[in-house]
N, C-alpha and C positions, 0 to 999 in steps of 0.2 A: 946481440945483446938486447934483452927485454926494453919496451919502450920506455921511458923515463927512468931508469934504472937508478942513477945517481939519486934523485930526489927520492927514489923509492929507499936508498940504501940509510937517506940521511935519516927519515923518518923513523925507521926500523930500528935505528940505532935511539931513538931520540924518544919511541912510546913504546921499547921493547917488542914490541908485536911485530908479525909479518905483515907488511905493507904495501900497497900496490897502489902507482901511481896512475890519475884518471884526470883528464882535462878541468873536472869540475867534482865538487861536492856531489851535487846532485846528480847528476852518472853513477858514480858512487856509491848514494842508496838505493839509486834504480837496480842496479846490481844486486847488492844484499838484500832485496825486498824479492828477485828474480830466483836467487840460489836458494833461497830458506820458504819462501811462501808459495803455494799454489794459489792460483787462480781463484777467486773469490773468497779466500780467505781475511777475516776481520784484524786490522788494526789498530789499537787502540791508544792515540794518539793526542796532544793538547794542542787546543782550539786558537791557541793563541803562537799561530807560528805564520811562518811565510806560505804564501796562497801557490807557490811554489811547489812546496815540500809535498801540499795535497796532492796536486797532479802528477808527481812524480810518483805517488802509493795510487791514485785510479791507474794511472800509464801502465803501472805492474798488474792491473786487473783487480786488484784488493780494493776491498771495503775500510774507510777510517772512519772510527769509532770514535767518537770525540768526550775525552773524558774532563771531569771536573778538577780544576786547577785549583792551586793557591793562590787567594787575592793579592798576597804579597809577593811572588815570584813568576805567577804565570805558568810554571812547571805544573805535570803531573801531580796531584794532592791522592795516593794507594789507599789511604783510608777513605774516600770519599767517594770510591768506585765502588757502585754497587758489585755484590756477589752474583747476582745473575749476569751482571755484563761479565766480570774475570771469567764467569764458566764458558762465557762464548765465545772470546775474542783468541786470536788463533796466534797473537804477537805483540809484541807493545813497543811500540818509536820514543823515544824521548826524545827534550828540545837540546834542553841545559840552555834555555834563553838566557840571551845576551852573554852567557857565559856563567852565569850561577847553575851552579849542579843542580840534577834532577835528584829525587830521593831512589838514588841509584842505588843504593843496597838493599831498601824494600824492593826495590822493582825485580831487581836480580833472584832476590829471595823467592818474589810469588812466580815472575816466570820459570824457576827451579821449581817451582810445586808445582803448578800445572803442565809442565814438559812442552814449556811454547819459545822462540827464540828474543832476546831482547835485544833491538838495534842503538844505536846511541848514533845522535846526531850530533855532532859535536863540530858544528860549521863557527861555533862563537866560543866555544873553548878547548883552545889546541894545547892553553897552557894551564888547566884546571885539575886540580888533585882532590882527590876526596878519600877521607882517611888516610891518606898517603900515596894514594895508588890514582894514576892518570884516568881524567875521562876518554873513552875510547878503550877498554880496557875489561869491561864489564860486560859486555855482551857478548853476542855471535859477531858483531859484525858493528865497525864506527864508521862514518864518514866527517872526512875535514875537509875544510877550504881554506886555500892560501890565499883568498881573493879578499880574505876577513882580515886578518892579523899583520897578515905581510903586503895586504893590502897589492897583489898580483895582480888583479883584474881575470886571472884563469890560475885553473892548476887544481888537484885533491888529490885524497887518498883515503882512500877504502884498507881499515884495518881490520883481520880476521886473527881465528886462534892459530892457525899452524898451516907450512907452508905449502899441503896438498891441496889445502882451501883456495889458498892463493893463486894456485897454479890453474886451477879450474876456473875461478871468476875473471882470470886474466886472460881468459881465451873468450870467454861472453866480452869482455868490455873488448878484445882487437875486433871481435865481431858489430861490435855497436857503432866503432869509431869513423870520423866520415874524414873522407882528405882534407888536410887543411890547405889555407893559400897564406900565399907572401903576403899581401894585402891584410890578409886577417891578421897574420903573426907582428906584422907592423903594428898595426892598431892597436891588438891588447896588449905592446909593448910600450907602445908611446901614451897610449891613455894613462896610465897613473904617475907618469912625469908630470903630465899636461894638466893633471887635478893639483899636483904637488904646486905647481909654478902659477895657478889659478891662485889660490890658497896664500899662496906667498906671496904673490902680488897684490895682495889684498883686494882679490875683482871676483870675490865670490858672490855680491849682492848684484851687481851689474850685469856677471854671464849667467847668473840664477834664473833672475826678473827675464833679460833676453830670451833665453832659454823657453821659457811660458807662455813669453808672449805671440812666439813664433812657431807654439807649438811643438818644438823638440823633444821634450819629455815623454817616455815610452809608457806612463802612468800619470793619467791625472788626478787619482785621491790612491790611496794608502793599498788598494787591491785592484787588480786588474780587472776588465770587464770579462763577466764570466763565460757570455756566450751560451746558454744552457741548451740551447737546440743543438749547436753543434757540439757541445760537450757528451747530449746526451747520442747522438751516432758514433760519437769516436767511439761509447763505450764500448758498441757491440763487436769494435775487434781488439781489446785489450785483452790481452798484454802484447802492447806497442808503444815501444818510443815514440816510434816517427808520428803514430797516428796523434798522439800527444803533442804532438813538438811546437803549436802556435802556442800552447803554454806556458812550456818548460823552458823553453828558449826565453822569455822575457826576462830582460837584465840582464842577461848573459847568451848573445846569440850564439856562440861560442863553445859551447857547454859540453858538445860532443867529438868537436874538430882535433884532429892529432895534427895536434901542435909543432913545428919546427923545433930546432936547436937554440932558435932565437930568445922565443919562447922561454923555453927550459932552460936556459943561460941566467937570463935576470931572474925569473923563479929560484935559483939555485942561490944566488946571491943577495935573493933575500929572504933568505931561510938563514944563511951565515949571520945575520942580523936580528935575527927571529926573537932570541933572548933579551937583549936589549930593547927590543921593543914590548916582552914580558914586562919588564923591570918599571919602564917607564908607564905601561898604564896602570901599575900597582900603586906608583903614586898620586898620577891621575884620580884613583877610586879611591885613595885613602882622603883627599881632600874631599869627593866630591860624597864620600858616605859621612863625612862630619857636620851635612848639612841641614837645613830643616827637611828639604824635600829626599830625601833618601829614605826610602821603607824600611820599616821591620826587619826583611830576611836582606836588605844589602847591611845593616848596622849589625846586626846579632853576627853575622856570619863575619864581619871584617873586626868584629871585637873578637870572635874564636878562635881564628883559624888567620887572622892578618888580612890587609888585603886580596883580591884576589885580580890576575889578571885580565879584566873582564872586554871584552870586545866592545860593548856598551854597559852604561850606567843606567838601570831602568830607577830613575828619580819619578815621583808623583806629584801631579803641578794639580791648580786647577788650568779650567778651561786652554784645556791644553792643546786643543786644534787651532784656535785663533794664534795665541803663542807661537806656534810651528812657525805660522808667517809672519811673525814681529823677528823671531830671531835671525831672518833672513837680511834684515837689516842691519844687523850686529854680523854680520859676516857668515854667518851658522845656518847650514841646512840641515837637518835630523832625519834621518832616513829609516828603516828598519821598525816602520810602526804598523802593528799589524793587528787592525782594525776595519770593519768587527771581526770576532772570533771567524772561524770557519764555519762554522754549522749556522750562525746567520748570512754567511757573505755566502754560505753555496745550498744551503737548504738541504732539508729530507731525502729529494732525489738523487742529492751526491755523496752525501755524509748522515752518519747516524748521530743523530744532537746527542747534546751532551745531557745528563737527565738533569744538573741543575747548570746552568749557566749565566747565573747571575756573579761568578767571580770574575768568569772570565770578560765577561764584560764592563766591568766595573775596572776591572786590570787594562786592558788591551785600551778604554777610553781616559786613561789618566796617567798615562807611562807617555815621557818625555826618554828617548834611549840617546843619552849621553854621549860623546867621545870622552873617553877619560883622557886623552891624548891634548884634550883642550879642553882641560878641565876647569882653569883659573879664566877663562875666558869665557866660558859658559857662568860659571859662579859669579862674575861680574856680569853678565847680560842679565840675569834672573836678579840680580840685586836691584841693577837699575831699574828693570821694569817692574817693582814690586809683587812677582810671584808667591801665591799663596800657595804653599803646600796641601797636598790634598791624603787625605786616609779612609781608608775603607772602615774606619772605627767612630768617625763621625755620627753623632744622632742625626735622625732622616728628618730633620726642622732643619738644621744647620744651612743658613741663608749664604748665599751667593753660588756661582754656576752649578756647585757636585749637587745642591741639592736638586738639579732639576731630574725628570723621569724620562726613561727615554728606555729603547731595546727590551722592553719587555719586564721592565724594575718595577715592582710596586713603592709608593714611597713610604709604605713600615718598612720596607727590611733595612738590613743593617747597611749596603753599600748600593747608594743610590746611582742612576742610572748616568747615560752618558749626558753630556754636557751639550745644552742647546744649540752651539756651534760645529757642533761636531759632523765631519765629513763619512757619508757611508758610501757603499757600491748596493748598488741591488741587480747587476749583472743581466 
């Protein structure tokens, strides 16, 4: 019986598509980046995602092409990509940040014109419908993570159009996969009780602070240290995981291990729960989009279309690095901030910038990514603490933190730069 078969069967049934079960998201895409791209071919992809997802498109040997986003969602903005870039780029990744769709039906439409594959990353919306029709759904090729929603700590799935596909990427991913140990299948079984009972116990500022102070934490600001000397030798043998793998492994060392029954047991079990745990952040973002600090495309979009299941709530604060660590005292850590963009956090020599990126940084320094899950607990932190909402529609006088300059903003244009507090890498 194929590995993960059950999960693989649950899926299939649950996003119509043929499905193939993978230890992790990003395996995942490693894969469909493997099956569909040659070797230095361009990706063109938003700046504003996990520093992750980069290296898992170098690992493939590919170029990421970093295009211009919408200040209000961070996604892909198809009309703001130059026509010289679409002539060159050989593919295009979307995020669907936080779980707000990408403009996946232009995207689908121009990579139909051009004869290039379109991937969907869909690690933050497992339960997101656009027109009707699922994300993961629209391309060659989606990857998901159960480590977002169901909140696994391991586990994905790579969905393709039909099941010859399948059968072929499922021979590269037995190829990729490395033995797992008891020890490991403990761990990423017992860690998200262990957050759960944190959380519950209400000792999330206490193991936080400890946590920091002791140096635990496998990141200490929003992107990992880039390393660009050794980034730049891995490159000369890509396409390679392993040569990759001091990257890709961060946050999830895990990512490639074939997992026990253990594993795949509570994985399984919390997929049977998966819906109700849709249900439940749809209420989460209906409160949490009724607020000041909820942008444009979360309010337009939860007035059209209702709710949406979102994995996080990207709300616009000001000075929202400081914040980060005030809400640690209200019990709340915020994780998934992905800051600055890519093409400043890894430069020229890794990424082709983005030709305007002044939204994306204006987005990436002003997004607070919510649990809708603790949503009425957040809306009281942000109350108590007098949070000013922040908009990229501000005139560039407009006093306190958003007015300051920073990443490259001038302060005419319309979405002033990062906020004088604000934590960067420079790798």
């Amino acid at each position: 019986m194929p590995y993960g078969s059950r999960l693989t069967a649950e899926m299939t049934r649950r996003l119509g598509r043929e499905c193939l079960y993978t230890p992790s998201a990003r395996l995942a895409l490693y894969l469909a980046l493997r099956r569909w791209c040659r070797p230095g071919a361009r990706v063109l992809m938003s700046p504003v995602n996990d520093d992750v997802i980069l290296f898992v498109v170098l690992a493939a040997g590919l170029r990421p092409v970093q295009a211009p986003v919408s200040v209000w969602d961070g996604n892909i903005d198809p009309a703001a990509v130059p026509e010289s870039t679409w002539r060159t780029v050989d593919a295009v990744l979307t995020t669907n940040l936080y779980g707000i769709p990408d403009r996946v039906v232009e995207l689908r439409a121009r990579c139909d014109q051009l004869g290039i594959p379109l991937f969907e990353d869909a690690a933050h919306a497992i339960g997101t419908h656009v027109e009707g029709q699922p994300i993961g759904t629209f391309g060659k090729a989606a990857a998901f993570s159960l480590s977002k929603h169901v909140a696994g700590m391991a586990g994905g799935f790579l969905a393709v159009e039909d099941a010859r596909t399948r059968r072929e990427v499922e021979r590269l991913r037995d190829e990729l996969l490395v033995p797992g140990r008891l020890r490991g299948d403990l761990a990423t079984t017992l860690r998200p009780l262990a957050r759960s009972a944190v959380r519950g116990l209400r000792l999330v500022r206490p193991v936080w602070r400890t946590m920091q102070r002791l140096g635990l934490l496998e990141r200490d600001t929003f992107r990992m240290e880039l390393h660009p000397l050794r980034l730049a030798d891995r490159a000369r043998r890509a396409p390679s995981l392993s040569a990759y793998e001091p990257w890709v492994r961060v946050d999830l060392h895990g990512f490639r291990e074939r997992h026990g029954p253990l594993v795949r047991a509570q994985l399984q079990l919390r997929m049977e729960r998966l819906d109700g745990d849709l249900a439940r952040r749809t209420v989460g973002v209906s409160l949490l989009a009724g607020t000041a600090w909820a942008g444009r495309a979360l309010r337009d979009r939860t007035a059209e279309d209702g709710p949406l299941p979102l994995f996080r709530v990207p709300l616009l604060v000001r000075d929202r690095d400081a914040l980060l660590d005030r809400l640690v005292d209200h019990g709340l850590v915020c994780g998934y901030v992905y800051d600055p963009p890519l093409d400043d956090y890894a430069g020229a020599e890794f990424v082709e910038p983005s030709p305007d990126p002044t939204a994306a940084r204006w987005f990436a320094s002003h997004t607070l990514p919510a649990d809708p899950l603790l949503a009425r607990t957040i809306i009281n932190a942000l109350t108590k603490d007098g949070v000013k909402p922040a908009s990229p529609e501000a005139p560039a006088h407009d006093s306190g933190p958003d007015a300051g300059s920073g990443s490259g903003a001038q302060p005419s244009v319309p979405f002033p730069g990062r906020d004088a507090t604000s934590k960067s890498t420079t790798g």
